[in-house]
C-alpha positions as CSV (number, residue, x, y, z in Angstrom):
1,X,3.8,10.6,-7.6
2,X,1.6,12.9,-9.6
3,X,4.2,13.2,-12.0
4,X,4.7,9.8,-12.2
5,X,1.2,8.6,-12.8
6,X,0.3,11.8,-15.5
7,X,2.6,9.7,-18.0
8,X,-0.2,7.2,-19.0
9,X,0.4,3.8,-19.7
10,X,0.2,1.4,-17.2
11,X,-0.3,3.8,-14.4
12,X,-1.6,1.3,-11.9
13,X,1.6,-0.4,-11.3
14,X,3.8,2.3,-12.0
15,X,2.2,4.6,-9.0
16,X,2.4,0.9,-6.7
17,X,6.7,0.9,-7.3
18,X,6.4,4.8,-7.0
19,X,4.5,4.9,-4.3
20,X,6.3,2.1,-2.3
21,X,10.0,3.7,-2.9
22,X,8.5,7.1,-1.5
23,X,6.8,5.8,1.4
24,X,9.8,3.9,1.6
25,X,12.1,7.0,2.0
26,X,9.4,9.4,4.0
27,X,7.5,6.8,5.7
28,X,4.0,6.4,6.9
29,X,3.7,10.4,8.6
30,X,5.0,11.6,5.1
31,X,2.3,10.2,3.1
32,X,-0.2,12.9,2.9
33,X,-3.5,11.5,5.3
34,X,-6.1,12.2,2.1
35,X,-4.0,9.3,0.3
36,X,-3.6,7.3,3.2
37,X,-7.4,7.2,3.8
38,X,-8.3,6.6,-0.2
39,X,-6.3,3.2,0.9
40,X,-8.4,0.1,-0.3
41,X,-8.8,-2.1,3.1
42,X,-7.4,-5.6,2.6
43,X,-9.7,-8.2,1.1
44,X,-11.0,-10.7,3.6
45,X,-9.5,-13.6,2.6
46,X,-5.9,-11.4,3.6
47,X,-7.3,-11.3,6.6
48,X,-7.9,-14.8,7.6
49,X,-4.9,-15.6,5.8
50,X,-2.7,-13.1,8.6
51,X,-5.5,-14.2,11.8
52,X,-3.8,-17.7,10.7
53,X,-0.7,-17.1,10.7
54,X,-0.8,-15.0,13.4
55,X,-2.6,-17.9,15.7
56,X,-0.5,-20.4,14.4
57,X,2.8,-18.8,15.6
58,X,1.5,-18.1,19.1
59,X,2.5,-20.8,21.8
């Protein structure tokens, strides 16, 4: 990931697909806790967005 994003450029979206194939292949436990803490929390309208859908597909 380091390596990765020390190219320059458009390092935003490059450590995103980076990020997301390594998580993919070590999963949450291999994702160093420091990084998973940095996270951003979901914006609030994300949030309604799942309580919806989440209500919505109860019976």
């Amino acid at each position: 990931m380091r390596t990765a994003v020390s190219y320059g450029g458009d390092i935003d979206t490059l450590g995103a697909m980076v990020g997301g194939i390594l998580a993919a292949g070590v999963g949450r436990e291999g994702i160093p806790a420091s990084w998973r803490a940095a996270v951003e929390p979901y914006p609030e309208w994300f949030r309604v967005a799942r309580a919806a859908r989440t209500a919505s597909s109860q019976p």
